[in-house]
C-alpha positions as CSV (number, residue, x, y, z in Angstrom):
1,X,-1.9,9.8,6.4
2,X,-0.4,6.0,5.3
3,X,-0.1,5.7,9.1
4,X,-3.5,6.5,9.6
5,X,-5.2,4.3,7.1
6,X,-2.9,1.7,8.7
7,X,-3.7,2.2,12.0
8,X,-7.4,2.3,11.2
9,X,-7.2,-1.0,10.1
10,X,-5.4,-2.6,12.7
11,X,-8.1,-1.0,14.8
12,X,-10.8,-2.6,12.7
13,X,-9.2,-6.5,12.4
14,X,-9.3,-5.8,16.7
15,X,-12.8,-5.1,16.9
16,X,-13.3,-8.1,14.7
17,X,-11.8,-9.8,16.9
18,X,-13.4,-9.0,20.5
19,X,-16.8,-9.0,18.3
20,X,-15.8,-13.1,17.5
21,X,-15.2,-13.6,21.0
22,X,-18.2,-12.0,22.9
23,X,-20.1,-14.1,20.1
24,X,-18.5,-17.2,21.3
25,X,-16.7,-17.4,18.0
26,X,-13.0,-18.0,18.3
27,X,-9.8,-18.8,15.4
28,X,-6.7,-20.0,16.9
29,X,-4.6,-18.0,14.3
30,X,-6.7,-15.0,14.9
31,X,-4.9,-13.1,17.7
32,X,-3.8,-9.7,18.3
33,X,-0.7,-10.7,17.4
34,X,-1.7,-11.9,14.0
35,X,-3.5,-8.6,13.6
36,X,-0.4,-6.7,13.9
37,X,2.0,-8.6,11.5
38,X,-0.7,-8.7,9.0
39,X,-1.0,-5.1,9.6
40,X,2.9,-4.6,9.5
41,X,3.0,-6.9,6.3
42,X,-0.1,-5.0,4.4
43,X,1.8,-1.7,5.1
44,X,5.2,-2.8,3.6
45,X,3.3,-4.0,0.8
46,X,2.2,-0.8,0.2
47,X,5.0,0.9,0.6
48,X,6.6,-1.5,-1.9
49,X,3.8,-0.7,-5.0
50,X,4.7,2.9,-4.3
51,X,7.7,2.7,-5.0
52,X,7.1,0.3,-7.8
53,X,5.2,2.7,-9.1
54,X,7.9,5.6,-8.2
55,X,10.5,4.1,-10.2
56,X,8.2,2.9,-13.1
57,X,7.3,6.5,-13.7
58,X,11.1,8.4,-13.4
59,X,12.2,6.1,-15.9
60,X,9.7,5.3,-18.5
61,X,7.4,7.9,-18.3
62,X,10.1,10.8,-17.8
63,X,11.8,8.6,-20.8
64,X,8.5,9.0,-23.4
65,X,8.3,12.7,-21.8
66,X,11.7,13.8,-22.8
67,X,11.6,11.9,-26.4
68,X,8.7,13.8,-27.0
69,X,9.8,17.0,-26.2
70,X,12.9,16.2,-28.5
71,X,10.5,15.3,-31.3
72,X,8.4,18.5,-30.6
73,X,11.7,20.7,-30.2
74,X,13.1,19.1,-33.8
75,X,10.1,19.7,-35.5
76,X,10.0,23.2,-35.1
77,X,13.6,23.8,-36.6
């Protein structure tokens, strides 16, 4: 599915891009080129806030998880 949303904008930055032209509007840095490293780079920077987010959660989450259960579990004793 990443692949897809990915993909979909890729697709969408091209279209902006034939649109510019065939309106006579044109960016130098604006190429399809450009379109697919900013593509490449928006991906990796969501694959990098995933995993952020991945390893943010198995420790501290998992962390107040398991101390709770351990306060929870000592209570009842």
């Amino acid at each position: 599915m990443k692949k897809d949303v990915f993909t979909l904008l890729g697709g969408f930055l091209t279209a902006l891009l034939f649109f510019f032209g065939t309106i006579g509007v044109s960016f130098d840095w604006f190429t399809t080129e450009s379109i697919n490293a900013f593509v490449i780079v928006v991906s990796a920077f969501m694959a990098l806030i995933v995993n952020i987010f991945a390893v943010w959660k198995n420790t501290h989450v998992s962390m107040r998880i398991k101390q709770w259960l351990r306060k929870k579990e000592s209570q009842k004793k």
